[in-house]
N, CA, C and O of each residue as an XYZ file, in Angstrom:
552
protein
N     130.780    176.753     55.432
C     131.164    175.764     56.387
C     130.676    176.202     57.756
O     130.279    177.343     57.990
N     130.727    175.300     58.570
C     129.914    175.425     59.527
C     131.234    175.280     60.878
O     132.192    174.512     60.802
N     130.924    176.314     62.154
C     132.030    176.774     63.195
C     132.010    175.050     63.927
O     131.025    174.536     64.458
N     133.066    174.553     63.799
C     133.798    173.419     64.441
C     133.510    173.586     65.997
O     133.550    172.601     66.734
N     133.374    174.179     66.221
C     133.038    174.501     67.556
C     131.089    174.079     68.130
O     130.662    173.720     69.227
N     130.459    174.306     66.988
C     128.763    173.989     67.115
C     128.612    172.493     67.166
O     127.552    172.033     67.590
N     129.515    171.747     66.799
C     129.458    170.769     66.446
C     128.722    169.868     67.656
O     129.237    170.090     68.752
N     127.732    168.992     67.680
C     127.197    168.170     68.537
C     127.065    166.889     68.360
O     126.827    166.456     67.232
N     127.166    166.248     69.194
C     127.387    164.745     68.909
C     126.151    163.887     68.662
O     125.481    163.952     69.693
N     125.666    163.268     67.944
C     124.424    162.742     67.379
C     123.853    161.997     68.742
O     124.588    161.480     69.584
N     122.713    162.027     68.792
C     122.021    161.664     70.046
C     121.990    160.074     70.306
O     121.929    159.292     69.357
N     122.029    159.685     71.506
C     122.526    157.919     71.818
C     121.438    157.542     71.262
O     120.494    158.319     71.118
N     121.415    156.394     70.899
C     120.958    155.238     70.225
C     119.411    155.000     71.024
O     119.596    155.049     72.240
N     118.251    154.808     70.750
C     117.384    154.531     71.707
C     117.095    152.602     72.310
O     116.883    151.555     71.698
N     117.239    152.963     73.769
C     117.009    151.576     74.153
C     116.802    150.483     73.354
O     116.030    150.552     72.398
N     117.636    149.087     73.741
C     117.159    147.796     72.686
C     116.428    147.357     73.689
O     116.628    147.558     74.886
N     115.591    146.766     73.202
C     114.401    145.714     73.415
C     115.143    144.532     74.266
O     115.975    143.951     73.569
N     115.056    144.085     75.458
C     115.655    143.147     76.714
C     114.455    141.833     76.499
O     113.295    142.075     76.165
N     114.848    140.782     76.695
C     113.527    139.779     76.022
C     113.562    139.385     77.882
O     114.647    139.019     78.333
N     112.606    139.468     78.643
C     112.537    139.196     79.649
C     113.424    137.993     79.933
O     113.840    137.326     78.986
N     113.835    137.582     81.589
C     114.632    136.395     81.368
C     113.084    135.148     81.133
O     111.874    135.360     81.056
N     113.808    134.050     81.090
C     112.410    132.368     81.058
C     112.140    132.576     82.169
O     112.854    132.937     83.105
N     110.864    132.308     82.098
C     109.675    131.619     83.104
C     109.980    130.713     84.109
O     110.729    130.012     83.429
N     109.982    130.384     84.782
C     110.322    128.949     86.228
C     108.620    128.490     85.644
O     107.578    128.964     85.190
N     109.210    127.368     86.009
C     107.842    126.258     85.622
C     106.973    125.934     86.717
O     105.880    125.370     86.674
N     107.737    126.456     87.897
C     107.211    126.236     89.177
C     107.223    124.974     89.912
O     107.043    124.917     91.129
N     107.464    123.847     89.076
C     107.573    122.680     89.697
C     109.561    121.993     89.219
O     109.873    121.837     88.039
N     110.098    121.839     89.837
C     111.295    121.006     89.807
C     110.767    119.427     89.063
O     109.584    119.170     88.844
N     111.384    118.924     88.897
C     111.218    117.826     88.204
C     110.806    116.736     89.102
O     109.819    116.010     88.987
N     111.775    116.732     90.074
C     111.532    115.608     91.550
C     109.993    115.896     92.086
O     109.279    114.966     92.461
N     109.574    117.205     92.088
C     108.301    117.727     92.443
C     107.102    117.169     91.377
O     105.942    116.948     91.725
N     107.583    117.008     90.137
C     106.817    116.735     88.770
C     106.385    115.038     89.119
O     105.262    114.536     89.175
N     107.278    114.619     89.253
C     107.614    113.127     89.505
C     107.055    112.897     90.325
O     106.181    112.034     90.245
N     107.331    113.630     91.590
C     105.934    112.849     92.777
C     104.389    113.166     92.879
O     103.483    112.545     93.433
N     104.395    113.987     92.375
C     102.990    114.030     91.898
C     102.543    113.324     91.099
O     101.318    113.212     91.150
N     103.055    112.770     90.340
C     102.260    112.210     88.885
C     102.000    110.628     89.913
O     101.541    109.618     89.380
N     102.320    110.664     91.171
C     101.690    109.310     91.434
C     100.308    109.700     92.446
O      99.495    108.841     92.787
N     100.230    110.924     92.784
C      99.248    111.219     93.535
C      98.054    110.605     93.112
O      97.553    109.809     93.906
N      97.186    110.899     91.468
C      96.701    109.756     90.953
C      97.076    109.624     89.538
O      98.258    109.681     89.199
N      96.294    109.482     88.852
C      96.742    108.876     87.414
C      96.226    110.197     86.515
O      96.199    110.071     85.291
N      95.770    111.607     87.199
C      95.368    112.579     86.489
C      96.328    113.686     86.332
O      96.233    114.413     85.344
N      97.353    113.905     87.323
C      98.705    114.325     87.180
C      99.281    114.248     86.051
O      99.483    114.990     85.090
N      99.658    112.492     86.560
C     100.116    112.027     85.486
C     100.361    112.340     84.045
O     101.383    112.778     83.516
N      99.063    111.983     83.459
C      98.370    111.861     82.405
C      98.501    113.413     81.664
O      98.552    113.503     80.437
N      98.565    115.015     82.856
C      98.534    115.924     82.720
C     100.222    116.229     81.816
O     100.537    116.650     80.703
N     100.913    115.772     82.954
C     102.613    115.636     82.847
C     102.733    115.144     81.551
O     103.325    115.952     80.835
N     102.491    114.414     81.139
C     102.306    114.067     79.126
C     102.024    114.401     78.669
O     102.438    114.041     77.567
N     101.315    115.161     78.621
C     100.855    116.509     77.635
C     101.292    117.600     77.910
O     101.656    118.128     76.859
N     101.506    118.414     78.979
C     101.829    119.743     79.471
C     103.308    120.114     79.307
O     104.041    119.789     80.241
N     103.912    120.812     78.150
C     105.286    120.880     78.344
C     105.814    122.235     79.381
O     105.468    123.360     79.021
N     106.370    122.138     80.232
C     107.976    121.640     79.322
C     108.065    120.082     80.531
O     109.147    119.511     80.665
N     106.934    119.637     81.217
C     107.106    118.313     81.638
C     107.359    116.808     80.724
O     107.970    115.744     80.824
N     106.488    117.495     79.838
C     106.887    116.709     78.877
C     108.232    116.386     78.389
O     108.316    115.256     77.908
N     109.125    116.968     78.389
C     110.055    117.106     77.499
C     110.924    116.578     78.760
O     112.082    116.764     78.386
N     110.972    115.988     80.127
C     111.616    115.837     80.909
C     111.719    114.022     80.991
O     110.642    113.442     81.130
N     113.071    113.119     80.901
C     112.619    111.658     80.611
C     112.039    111.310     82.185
O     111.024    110.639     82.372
N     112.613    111.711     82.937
C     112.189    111.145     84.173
C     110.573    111.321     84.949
O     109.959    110.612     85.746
N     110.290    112.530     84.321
C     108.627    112.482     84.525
C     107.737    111.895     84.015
O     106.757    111.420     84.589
N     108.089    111.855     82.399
C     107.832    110.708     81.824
C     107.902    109.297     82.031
O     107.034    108.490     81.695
N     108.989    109.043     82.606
C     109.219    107.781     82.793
C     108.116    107.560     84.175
O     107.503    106.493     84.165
N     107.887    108.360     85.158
C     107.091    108.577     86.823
C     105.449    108.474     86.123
O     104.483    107.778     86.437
N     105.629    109.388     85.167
C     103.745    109.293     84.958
C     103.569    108.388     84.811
O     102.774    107.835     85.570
N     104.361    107.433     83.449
C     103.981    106.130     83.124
C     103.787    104.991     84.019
O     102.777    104.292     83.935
N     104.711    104.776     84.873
C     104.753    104.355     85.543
C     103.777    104.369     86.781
O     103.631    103.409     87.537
N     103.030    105.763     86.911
C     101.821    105.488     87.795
C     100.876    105.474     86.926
O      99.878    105.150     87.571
N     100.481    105.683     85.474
C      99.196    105.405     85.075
C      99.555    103.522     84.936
O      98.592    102.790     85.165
N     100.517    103.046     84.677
C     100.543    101.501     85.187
C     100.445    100.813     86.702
O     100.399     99.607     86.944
N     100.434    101.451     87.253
C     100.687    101.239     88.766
C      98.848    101.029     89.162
O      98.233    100.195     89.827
N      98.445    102.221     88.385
C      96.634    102.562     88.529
C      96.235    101.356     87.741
O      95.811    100.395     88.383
N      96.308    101.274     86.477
C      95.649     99.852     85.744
C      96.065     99.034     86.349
O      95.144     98.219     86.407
N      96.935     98.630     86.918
C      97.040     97.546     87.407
C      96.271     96.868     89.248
O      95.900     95.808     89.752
N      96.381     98.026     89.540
C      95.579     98.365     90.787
C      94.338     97.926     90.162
O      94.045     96.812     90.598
N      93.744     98.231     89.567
C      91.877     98.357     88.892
C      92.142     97.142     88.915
O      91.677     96.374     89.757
N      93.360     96.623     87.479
C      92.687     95.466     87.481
C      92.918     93.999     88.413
O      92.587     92.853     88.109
N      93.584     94.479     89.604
C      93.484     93.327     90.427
C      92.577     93.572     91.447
O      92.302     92.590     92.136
N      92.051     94.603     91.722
C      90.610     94.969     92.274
C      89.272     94.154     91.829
O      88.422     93.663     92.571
N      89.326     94.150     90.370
C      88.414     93.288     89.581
C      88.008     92.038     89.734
O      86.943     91.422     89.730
N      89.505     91.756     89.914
C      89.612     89.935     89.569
C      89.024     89.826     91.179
O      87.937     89.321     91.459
N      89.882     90.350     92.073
C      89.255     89.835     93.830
C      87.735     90.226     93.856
O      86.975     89.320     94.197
N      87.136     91.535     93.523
C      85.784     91.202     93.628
C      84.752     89.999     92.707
O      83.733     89.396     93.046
N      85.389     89.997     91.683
C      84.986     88.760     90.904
C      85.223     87.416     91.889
O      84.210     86.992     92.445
N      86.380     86.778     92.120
C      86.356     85.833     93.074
C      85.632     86.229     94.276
O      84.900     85.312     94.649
N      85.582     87.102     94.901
C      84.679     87.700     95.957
C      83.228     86.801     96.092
O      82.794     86.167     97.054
N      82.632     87.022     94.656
C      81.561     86.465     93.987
C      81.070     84.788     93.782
O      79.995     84.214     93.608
N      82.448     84.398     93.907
C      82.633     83.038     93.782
C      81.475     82.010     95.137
O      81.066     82.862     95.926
N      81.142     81.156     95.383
C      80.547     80.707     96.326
C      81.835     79.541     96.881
O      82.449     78.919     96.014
N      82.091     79.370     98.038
C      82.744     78.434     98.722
C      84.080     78.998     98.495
O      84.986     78.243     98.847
N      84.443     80.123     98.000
C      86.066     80.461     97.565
C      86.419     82.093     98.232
O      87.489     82.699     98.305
N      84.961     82.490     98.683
C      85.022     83.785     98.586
C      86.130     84.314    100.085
O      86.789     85.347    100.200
N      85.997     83.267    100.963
C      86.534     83.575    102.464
C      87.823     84.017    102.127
O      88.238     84.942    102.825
N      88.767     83.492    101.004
C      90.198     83.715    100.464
C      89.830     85.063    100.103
O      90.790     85.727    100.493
N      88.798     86.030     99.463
C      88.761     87.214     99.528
C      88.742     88.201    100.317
O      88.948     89.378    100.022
N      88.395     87.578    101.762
C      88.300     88.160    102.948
C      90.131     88.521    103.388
O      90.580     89.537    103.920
N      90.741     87.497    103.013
C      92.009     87.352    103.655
C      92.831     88.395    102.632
O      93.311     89.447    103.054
N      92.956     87.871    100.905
C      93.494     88.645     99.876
C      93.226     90.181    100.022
O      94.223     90.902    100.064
N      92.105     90.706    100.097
C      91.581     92.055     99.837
C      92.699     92.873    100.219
O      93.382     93.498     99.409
N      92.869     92.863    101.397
C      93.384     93.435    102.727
C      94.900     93.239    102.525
O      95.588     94.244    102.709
N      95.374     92.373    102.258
C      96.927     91.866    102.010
C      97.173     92.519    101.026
O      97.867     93.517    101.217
N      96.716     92.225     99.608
C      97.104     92.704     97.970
C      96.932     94.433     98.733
O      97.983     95.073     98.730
N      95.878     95.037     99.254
C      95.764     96.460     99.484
C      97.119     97.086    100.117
O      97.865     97.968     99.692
N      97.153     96.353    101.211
C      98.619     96.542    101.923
C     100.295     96.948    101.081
O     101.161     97.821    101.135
N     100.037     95.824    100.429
C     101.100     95.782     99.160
C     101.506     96.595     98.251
O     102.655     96.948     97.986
N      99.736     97.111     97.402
C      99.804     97.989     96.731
C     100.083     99.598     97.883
O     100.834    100.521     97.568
N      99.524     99.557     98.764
C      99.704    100.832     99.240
C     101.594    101.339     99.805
O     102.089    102.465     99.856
N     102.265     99.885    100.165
C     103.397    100.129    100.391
C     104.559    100.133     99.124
O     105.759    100.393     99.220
N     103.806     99.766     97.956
C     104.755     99.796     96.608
C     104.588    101.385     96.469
O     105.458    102.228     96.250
N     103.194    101.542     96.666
C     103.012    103.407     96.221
C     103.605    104.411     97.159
O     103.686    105.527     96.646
N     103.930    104.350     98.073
C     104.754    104.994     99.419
C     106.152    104.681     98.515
O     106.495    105.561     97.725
N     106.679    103.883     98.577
C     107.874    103.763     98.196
C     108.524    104.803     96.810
O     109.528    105.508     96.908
N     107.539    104.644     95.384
C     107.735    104.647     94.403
C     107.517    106.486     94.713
O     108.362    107.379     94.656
N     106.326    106.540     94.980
C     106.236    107.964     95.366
C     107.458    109.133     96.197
O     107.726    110.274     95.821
N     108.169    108.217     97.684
C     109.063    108.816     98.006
C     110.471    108.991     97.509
O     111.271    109.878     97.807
N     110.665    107.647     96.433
C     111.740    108.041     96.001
C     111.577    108.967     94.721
O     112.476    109.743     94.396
N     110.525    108.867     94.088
C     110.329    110.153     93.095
C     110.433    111.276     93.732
O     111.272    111.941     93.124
N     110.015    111.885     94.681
C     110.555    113.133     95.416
C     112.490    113.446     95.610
O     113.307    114.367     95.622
N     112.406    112.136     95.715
C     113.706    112.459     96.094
C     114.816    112.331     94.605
O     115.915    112.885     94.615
N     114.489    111.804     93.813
C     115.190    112.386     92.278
C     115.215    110.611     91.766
O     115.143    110.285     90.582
N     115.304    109.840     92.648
C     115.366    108.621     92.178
C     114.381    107.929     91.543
O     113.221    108.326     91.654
N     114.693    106.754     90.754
C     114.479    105.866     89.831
C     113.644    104.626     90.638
O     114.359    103.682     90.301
N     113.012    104.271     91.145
C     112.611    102.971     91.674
C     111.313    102.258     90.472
O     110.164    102.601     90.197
N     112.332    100.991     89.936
C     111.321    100.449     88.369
C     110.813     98.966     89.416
O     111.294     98.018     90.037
N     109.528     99.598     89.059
C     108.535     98.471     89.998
C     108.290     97.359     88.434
O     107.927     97.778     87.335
N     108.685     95.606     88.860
C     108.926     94.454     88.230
C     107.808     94.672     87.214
O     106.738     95.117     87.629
N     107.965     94.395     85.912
C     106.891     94.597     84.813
C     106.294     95.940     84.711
O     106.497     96.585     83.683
N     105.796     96.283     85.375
C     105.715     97.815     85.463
C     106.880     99.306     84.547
O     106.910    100.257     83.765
N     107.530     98.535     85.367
C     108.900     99.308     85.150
C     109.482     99.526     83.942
O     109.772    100.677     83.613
N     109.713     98.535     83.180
C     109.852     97.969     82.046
C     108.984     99.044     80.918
O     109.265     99.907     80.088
N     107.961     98.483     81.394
C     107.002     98.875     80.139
C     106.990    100.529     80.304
O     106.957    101.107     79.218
N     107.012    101.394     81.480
C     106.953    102.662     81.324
C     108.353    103.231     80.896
O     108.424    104.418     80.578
N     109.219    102.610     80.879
C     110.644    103.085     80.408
C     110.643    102.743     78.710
O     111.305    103.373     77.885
N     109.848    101.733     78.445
C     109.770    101.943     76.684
C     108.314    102.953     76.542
O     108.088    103.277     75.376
N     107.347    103.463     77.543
C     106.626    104.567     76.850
C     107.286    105.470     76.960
O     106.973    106.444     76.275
N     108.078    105.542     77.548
C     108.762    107.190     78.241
C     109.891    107.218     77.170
O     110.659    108.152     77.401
N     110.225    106.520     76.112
C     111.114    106.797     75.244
C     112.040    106.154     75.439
O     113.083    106.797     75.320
N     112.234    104.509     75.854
C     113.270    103.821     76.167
C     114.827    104.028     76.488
O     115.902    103.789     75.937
N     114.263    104.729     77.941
C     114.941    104.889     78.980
C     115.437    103.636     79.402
O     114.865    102.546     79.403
N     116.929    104.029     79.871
C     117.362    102.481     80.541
C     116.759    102.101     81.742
O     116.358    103.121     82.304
N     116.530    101.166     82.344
C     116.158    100.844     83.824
C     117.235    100.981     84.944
O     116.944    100.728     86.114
């Protein structure tokens, strides 16, 4: 037998493995959201790129500016097409400038309240990006 006295206590346990804490994504969501109207490439990014993805309200912001952009194009279209028109075109002189106005103060709007955490569902627009975004209520 061995002197009770030699006795040593088995050596501590070696370090466990600590899983670092998560990552910051670097962007807040309100931050996610106003960007995706900067243009329609944000956007478009924010739908694919998780963990934006996985957020309804960015979703719901991208959609909503890649509709905001088609729809922009396509009323750009139609006025240079009438533009084209002979005897009609002077109403393009007046429209251009007005519809631009419009669109630029819907995008100020939609843009500042996405910074700020809010919801602003622009008429038809709105709608339709809240059933891509996973039918979100309005």
């Amino acid at each position: 037998m061995s002197d009770p006295s030699s006795y040593q206590p088995p050596p501590p346990p070696p370090p466990q493995f600590q899983a670092p804490p998560p990552a910051e994504t670097g962007l807040s969501d309100n931050a996610a959201s106003g960007l995706a109207y900067i243009t329609f490439i944000p956007a478009i990014i924010f739908l694919v790129v998780p963990p934006y993805n996985q957020s309804a309200n960015v979703r719901f912001h991208s959609w909503q500016s890649i509709f905001l952009s088609i729809a922009w194009f396509a009323v750009w279209v139609v006025l240079v097409i009438v533009g084209m028109i002979p005897f009609v075109n002077f109403i393009d002189v007046i429209l251009f400038p007005l519809v631009g106005i419009g669109f630029l103060i819907v995008w100020i709007i939609v843009l500042v309240n996405a910074f700020q955490g809010k919801r602003f569902t622009i008429p038809v627009i709105g709608p339709l990006a809240a059933k891509q975004a996973g039918g979100l209520g309005i």
